[in-house]
Structures are given as C-alpha cells and as structure tokens.
ZADO-258528 format. One line per 4 residues: number of its first residue (from 1); their letters; for each residue y, x, z of C-alpha. Coordinates in steps of 0.05 Angstrom, whole numbers, padded with zeros to 5 digits. Last residue first. Example, Ala and Ser with C-alpha at 12.3 -4.5 7.8 and 13.67 -1.06 7.14 Angstrom:
BEGIN
2	sa	-00021,00273,00143 ~ -00090,00246,00156
# end
This chain:
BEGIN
284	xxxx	00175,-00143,-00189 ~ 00158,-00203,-00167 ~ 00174,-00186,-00091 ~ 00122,-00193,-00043
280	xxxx	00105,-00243,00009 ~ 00055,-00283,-00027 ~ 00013,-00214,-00034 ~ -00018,-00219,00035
276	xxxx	-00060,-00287,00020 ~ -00043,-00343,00070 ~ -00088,-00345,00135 ~ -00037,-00315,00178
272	xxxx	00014,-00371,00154 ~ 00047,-00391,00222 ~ 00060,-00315,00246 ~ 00074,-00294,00175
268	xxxx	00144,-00333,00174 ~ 00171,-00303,00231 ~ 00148,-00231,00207 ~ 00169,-00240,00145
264	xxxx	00244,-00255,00166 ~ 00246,-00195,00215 ~ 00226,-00152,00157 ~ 00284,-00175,00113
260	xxxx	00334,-00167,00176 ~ 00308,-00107,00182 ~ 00315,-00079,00111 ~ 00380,-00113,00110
256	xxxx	00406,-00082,00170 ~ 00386,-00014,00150 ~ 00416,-00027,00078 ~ 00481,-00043,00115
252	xxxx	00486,00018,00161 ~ 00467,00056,00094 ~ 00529,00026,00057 ~ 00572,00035,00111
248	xxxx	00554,00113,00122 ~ 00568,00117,00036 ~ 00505,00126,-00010 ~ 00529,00151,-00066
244	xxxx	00499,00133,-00133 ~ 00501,00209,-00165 ~ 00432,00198,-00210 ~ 00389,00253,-00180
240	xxxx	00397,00251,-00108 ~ 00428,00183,-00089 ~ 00396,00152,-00138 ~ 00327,00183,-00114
236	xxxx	00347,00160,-00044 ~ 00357,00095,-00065 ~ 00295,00081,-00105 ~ 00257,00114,-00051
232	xxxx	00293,00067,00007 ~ 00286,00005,-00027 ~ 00213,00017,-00045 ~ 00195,00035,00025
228	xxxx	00217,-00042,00046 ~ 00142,-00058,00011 ~ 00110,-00027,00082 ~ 00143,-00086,00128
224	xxxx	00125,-00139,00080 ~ 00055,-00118,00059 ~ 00037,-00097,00138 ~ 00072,-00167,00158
220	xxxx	00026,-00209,00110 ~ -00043,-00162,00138 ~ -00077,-00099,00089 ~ -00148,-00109,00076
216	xxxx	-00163,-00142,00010 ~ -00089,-00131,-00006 ~ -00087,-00059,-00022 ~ -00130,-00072,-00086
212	xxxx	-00082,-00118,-00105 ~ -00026,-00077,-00094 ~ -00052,-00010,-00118 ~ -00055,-00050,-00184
208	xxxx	00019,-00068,-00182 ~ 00038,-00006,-00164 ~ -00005,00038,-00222 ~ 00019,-00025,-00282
204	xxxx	00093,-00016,-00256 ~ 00097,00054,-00242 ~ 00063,00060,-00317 ~ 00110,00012,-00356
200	xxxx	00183,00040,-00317 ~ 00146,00113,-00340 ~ 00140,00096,-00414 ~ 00202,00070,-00419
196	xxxx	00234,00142,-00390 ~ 00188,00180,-00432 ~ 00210,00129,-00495 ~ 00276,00130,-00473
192	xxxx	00283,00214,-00485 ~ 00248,00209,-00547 ~ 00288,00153,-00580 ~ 00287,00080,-00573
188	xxxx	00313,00027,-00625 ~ 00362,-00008,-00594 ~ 00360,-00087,-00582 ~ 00416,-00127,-00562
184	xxxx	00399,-00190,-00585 ~ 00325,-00171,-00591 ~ 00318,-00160,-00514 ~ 00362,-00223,-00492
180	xxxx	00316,-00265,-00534 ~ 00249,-00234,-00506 ~ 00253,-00226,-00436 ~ 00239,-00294,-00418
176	xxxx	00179,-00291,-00481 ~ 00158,-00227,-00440 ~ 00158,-00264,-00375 ~ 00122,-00307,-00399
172	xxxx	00061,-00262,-00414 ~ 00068,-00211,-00356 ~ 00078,-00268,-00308 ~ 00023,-00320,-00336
168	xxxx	-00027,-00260,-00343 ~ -00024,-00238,-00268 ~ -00029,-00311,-00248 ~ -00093,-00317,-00297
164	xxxx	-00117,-00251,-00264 ~ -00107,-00271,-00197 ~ -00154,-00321,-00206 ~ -00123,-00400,-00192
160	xxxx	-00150,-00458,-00148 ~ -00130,-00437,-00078 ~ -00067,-00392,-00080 ~ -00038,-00455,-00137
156	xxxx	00016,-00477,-00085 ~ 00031,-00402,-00054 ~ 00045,-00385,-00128 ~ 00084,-00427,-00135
152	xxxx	00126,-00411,-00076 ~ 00122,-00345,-00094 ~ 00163,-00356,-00170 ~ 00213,-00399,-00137
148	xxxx	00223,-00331,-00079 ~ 00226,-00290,-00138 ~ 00281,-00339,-00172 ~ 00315,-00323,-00120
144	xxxx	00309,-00252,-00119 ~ 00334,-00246,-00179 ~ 00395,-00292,-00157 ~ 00416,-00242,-00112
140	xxxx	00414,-00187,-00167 ~ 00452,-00234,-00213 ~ 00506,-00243,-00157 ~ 00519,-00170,-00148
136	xxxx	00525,-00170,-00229 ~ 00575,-00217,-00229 ~ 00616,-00188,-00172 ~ 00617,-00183,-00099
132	xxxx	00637,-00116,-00097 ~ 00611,-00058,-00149 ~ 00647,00003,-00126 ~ 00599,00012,-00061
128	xxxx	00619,-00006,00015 ~ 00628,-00084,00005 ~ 00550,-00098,-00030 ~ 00522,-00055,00028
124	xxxx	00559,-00084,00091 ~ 00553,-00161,00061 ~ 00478,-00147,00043 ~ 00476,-00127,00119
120	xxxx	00505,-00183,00144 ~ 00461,-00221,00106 ~ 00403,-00186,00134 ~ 00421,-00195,00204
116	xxxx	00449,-00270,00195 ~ 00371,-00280,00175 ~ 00337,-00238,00228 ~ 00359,-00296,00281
112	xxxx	00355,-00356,00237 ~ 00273,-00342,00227 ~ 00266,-00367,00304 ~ 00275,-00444,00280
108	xxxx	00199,-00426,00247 ~ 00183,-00455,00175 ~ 00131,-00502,00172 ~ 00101,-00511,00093
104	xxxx	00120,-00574,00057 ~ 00109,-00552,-00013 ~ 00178,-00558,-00042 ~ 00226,-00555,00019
100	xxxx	00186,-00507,00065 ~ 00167,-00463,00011 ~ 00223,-00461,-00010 ~ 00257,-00432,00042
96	xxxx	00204,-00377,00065 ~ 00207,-00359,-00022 ~ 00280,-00349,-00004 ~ 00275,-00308,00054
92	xxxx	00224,-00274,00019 ~ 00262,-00253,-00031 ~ 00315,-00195,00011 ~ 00278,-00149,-00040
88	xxxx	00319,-00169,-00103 ~ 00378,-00143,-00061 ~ 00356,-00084,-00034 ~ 00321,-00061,-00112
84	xxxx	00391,-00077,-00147 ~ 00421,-00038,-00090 ~ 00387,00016,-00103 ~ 00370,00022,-00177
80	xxxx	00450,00015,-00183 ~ 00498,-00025,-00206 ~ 00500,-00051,-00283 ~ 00433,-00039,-00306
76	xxxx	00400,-00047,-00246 ~ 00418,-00107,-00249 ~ 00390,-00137,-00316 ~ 00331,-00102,-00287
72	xxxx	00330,-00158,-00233 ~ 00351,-00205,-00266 ~ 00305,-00200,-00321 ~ 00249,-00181,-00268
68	xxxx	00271,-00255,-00236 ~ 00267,-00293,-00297 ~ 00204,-00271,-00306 ~ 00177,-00290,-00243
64	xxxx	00207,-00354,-00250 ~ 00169,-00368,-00313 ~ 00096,-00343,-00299 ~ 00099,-00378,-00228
60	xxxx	00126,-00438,-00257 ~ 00070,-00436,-00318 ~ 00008,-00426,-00269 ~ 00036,-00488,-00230
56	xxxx	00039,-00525,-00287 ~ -00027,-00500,-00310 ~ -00062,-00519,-00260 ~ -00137,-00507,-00261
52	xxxx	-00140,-00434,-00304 ~ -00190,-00397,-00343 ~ -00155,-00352,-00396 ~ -00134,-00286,-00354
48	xxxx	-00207,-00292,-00321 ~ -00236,-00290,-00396 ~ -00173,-00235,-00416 ~ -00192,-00199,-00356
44	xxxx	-00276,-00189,-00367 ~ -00254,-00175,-00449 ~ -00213,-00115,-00432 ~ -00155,-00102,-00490
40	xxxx	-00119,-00169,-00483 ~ -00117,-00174,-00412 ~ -00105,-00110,-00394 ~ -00041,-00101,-00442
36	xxxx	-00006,-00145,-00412 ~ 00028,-00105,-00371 ~ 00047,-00063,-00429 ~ 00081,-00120,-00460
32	xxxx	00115,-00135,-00389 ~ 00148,-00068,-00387 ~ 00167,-00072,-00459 ~ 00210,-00133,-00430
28	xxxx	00244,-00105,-00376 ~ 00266,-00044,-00415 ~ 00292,-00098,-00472 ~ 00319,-00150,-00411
24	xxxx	00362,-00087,-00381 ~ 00393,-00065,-00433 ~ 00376,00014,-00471 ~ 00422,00070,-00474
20	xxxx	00425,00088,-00396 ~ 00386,00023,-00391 ~ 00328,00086,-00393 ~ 00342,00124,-00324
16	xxxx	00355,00062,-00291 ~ 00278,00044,-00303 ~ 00256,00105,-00273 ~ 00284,00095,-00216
12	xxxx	00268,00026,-00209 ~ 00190,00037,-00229 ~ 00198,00093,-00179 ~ 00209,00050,-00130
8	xxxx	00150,00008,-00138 ~ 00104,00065,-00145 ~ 00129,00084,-00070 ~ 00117,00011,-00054
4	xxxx	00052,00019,-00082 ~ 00029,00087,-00057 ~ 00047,00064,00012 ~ 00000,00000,00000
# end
C-alpha cells in the first residue's frame, strides 16, 4: 500500500512534467487508453471486464471517475502536482456525504470535528501559493467531488459487480470523458513527452495494481491514512525538481488538510468496517 501511494505520487509528478506542452485531458486521456489495455489484451480480464449486473451503477462509477481524473489533471496543469493532488485527496469527505444522501448510509455527528480542520487547511494552502481561490482551485475541488460521486457508486454496486468490470468502466469512460477536450487541443507528442506520458501511464497501471492486491489485507483507515503519502511525494518532488515552493503557511495548511482528511475516514470507517478498503480512495 506504501508502494501505491508512493506510485500515486509519482503519477502526479510525472504527469506535470508532460502538460508542460501537452493539456491536461490529452495526458489524462492516454493514461486511461493504457489502462485499458489489460482488458483488451488478456482474455481472463476482458470476460470479467464484460460480465456485469448493473450497469447503471457500473456507468456512474465509470463516468464520474472520469470526470474527476479530467479535473484532476486539468489541475495539475494550471497549479501544481501538489496542491492539485491535496485537493483531489480531501474526496472522501465527499464520497462520506453522499453516501449518506444517495444510498442511505449513517454518517457519524463526530465527522464535523476533522471537517473544519481540513477546510481550514485547504483555506491555509490554497491562500499561501500564487494561485488563490481561482478557477483552477475550484476545478481541483470539484475533482474530488466528482471522486466522492464516482465512490458512492461504487459503494452501491460493492456486492454485485467484479472489480474488473468497475476497473474497465473507469478506464473506458473515462477515455470517451477525456476524449473531446484531448482532440481539441491535441499536440502531437515528441520524445521528451512520450517518456514523461509513458511514466504518468505506468505509475498509474503499477499503483493501481498494488492497490488491489494491497486491499485483501490492508483495513479502510490503513488505505486512507497511508494514501495521504501521495500528497506529500508529489509535493515534495515539486518542491525539489519543478520550483513549486512550499511556503511555512502552505505546509501548516497541507498538514491540517492531511489530518483533517484522515480524521474524516476514520469517523466514517468506524460504522462501515465491513465495507471493502478501496471505497475510500481517490479515483485517481
């Protein structure tokens, strides 16, 4: 699970590096085509990837999770991989609250003690850097959003649906989410956007893989507690090899969102210890 969130971090990294040239919904979307690529290439996948029960459910997760890596990547295009990867990890606050509006879950009255913690800290982070409460602060909130939509249905198909159809639905749809935003500003890559392309597509595939194997043993609050790592690599390498300062303010705020985050799961995990692990974490 380490390795994950690590892999997860360098996904954003590495995924800054190419909407240098590139925008955010084209590296988004070759990332889902090689996603895909299991399922078409392996026969065993593609059969699991093709037997579903509901496929409205399978199609909201697919959809929303889409639309939340094109958020997502949209902003890390126009901040930074760190505080594009902070706020699309504050989602399961949001999956928490739908959750208990769309499919009736309990939510605890103790979650609205973390929760002015991390929004405080967003405040902190989002204030300290260049960027402000702008568009492109707003489309990283709302990738995490649409992250939380994409959990919840998830959460609602956990018992009838493989993994491997719910895998398929979010690397297929999110491709055609990707898709129209990718060709309207497409640019053909070059050698230097290819490497960086082709390591967003493998830190992707590697953490999402180390995931799922992680989650046969690994508990809700482990997943949620050890998938903050990614924030901090993705800032750190930023900080170090990309020039996105990291001001006192800005890391007092991270901190505080990062806790706040991991105070939310917590609350939430205590009445659902017999969800799956993976409902909890970002769609990223």
């Amino acid at each position: 699970m380490v390795v994950a969130a690590t892999a997860f971090g360098l996904m954003a990294f590495s995924a800054k590096i190419a909407c240098t040239r590139l925008s955010g919904p084209e590296v988004a979307m070759i990332r889902m085509a090689v996603g895909l690529l299991p399922c078409i290439v392996v026969p065993r996948y593609r059969r699991a990837a093709l037997h579903f029960n509901r496929l409205d459910l399978i199609i909201y997760r697919g959809f929303f999770g889409g639309v939340a890596v094109m958020l997502y990547f949209l902003a890390i295009e126009h901040t930074t991989a760190g505080i594009a990867t902070l706020l699309n990890y504050t989602a399961p606050i949001w999956s928490g609250l739908f959750s208990m509006l769309f499919i009736d879950e309990p939510i605890s009255p103790r979650v609205l003690l973390p929760l002015p913690v991390a929004l405080i800290g967003i405040f902190l982070v989002v204030n300290a850097g260049t960027f402000g409460f702008g568009a492109w602060t707003i489309v990283g909130l709302s990738s995490a959003i649409a992250s939380g939509a994409a959990v919840t249905a998830m959460r609602a198909a956990r018992r009838s649906e493989s993994s491997w159809s719910v895998y398929a639905s979010f690397c297929l749809l999110g491709l055609l989410v990707n898709m129209p935003l990718a060709l309207r500003s497409w640019k053909t890559p070059n050698g230097r956007d290819w490497v960086a392309l082709a390591a967003t597509a493998t830190f992707a595939m590697v953490a999402q893989l180390l995931l799922t194997f992680s989650l046969r043993w690994v508990d809700a609050m482990t997943v949620g507690v050890i998938s903050q790592l990614a924030v901090l690599i993705s800032m750190s390498l930023g900080a170090l090899f990309l020039g996105e300062r990291i001001s006192g303010t800005a890391a007092i705020g991270a901190a505080l969102t990062i806790a706040g985050v991991v105070g939310v799961t917590y609350v939430t995990s205590i009445a659902k210890r017999a969800a799956p692990a993976d409902e909890i974490v970002p769609e990223v």
